[in-house]
N, C-alpha and C positions, 0 to 999 in steps of 0.2 A: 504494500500500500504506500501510495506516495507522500510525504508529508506536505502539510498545509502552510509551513512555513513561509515559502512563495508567496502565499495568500497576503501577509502580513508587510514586508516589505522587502526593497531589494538586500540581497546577503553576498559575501563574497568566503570563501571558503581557501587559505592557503594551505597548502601541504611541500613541507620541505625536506629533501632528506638525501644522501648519499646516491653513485649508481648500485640500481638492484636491489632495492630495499622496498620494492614494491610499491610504488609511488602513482607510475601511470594505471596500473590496474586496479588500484586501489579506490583513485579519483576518480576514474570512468564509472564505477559501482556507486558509487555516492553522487555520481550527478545524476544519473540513469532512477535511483532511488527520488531522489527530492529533486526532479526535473531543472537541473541547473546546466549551464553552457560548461563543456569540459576547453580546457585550453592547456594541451602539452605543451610548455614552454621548450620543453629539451628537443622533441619533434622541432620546432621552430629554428634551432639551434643546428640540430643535424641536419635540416632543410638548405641554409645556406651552407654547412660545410659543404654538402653532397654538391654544389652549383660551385664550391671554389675548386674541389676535388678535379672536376668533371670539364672544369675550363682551365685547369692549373694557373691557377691566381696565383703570384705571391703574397705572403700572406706579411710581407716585410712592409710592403708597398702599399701606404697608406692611401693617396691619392686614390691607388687604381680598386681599393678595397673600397672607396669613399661613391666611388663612380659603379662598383658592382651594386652595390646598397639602393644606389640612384634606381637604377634599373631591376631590380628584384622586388617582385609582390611574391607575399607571402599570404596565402589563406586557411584559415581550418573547418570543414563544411563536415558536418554528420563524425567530425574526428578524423577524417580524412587531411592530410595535408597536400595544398594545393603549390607547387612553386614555379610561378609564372604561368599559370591557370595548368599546371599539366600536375594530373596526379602522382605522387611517388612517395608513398605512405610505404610501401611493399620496399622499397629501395635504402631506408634510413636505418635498419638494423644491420649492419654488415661488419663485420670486425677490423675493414680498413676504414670506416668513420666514429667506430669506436674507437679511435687510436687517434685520430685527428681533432674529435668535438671540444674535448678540451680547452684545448690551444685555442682555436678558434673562437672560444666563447670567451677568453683572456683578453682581447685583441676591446680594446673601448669602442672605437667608433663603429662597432660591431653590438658590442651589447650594448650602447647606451639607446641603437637605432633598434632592438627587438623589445627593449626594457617598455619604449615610448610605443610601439605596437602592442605590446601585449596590455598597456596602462588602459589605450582606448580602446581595444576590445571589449574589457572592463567595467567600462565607463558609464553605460547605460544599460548593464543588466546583471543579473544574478549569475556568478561564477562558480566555480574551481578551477583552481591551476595549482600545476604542482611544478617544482622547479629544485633550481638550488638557493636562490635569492629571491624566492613568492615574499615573504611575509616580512623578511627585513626591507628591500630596495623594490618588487612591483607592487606589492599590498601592503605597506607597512599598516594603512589602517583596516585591515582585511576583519570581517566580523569575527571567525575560526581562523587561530594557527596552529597548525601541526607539526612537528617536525618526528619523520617516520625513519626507522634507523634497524640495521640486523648487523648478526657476524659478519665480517669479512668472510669467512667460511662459506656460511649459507646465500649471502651475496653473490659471491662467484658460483655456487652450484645451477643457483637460479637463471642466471646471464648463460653459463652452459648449457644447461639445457636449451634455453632460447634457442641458443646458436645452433645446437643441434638439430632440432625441429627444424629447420629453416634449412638444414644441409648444410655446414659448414663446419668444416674437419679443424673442433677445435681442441688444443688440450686442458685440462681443467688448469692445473699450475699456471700456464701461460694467461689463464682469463683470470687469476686470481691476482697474479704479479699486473696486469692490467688494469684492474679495478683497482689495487691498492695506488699505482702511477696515478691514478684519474683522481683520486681521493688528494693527496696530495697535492694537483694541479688545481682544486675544487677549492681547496682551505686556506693555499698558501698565495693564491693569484689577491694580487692589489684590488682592481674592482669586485666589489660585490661577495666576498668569498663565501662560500658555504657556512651559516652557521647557523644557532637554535635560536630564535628570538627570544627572549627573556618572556615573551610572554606566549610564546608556542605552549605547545600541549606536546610532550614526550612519548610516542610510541615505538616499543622495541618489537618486531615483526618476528623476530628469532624463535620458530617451532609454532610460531603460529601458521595457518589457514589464511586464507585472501579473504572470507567470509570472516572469520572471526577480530581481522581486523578490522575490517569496514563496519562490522556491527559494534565496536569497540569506538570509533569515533562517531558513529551516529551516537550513540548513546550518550554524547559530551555534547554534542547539536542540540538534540532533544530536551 
């Protein structure tokens, strides 16, 4: 049953947390429950790596980042991500832009130009988005914050298996040593780093269920 909440007035919902700590499936359950706009920031993020990937941008060369920017619409329809109206939702999981998002999303005139897209998507109606920087730098007045967090352990099993589903010969070691580089690149970069909001809400995903945690943060909603 969907909550009434909507009824009431508009909400915004952030959810923050490491890679693989169950964040995008998380949100998508919770918007899909209490009819909210879901907005993958990270998708948005891997949208533009995969167009710098794909056109071999330097990523030095600030001008020509400034002028790809110019030229790069970015949309999210049904969850889907739209880049430069052509769908490639199917194309942003691949473990050579898991290896590059990072970097990419360090880069300023990069994230201060998705920070400002993701603000006005925002702007005029009832969200979730889940990120690294939702509830500190794009919702800091977000009604819910979350910040969602698991082992390193269980983090990479999870990304693994992804990968695997998907056909892609990966080794767990190698996806874990990955995740811990990106954790790192997440915490320690100058803009925006990863962190808890002082007034986030603390959820450890470790040996839980996708279910048990979404019914775990409706219940702090509610």
């Amino acid at each position: 049953m969907k909550s009434n909440i909507m009824n009431v007035h508009k909400i915004s919902i952030a959810i923050d947390g490491p890679a693989g700590a169950g964040k995008s499936t998380i949100a998508k359950l919770i918007a899909k429950t209490m009819n909210l706009t879901y907005i993958d920031t990270g998708a948005m993020y891997r949208a533009i790596t995969f167009k710098i990937l794909r056109d071999h941008v330097d990523l030095s060369n600030e001008a020509t980042l400034i002028d790809l920017l110019r030229h790069t619409k970015i949309d999210i329809v049904n969850g889907d991500i739209l880049l430069d109206n052509s769908l490639i939702t199917d194309k942003l999981r691949t473990p050579e832009i898991n290896q590059y998002v990072s970097k990419v999303a360090q880069i300023s005139v990069i994230r201060e130009k998705m920070v400002e897209l993701q603000q006005h998507i925002a702007m005029n109606r009832s969200v979730i988005m889940d990120g690294r920087d939702i509830g500190t730098t794009v919702l800091p007045n977000a009604t819910y914050k979350f910040f969602i967090t698991a082992s390193i352990e269980e983090r990479a099993q999870r990304r693994y298996n992804e990968l695997c589903i998907k056909g892609f010969d990966q080794d767990l070691l190698e996806v874990q040593a990955e995740i811990e580089k990106r954790d790192k690149l997440d915490t320690e970069r100058t803009i925006s780093p990863l962190r808890k909001d002082e007034n986030a809400i603390l959820v450890d995903t470790t040996g839980l269920s996708i279910q048990e945690v979404t019914d775990k943060i409706l219940s702090y909603i509610k």
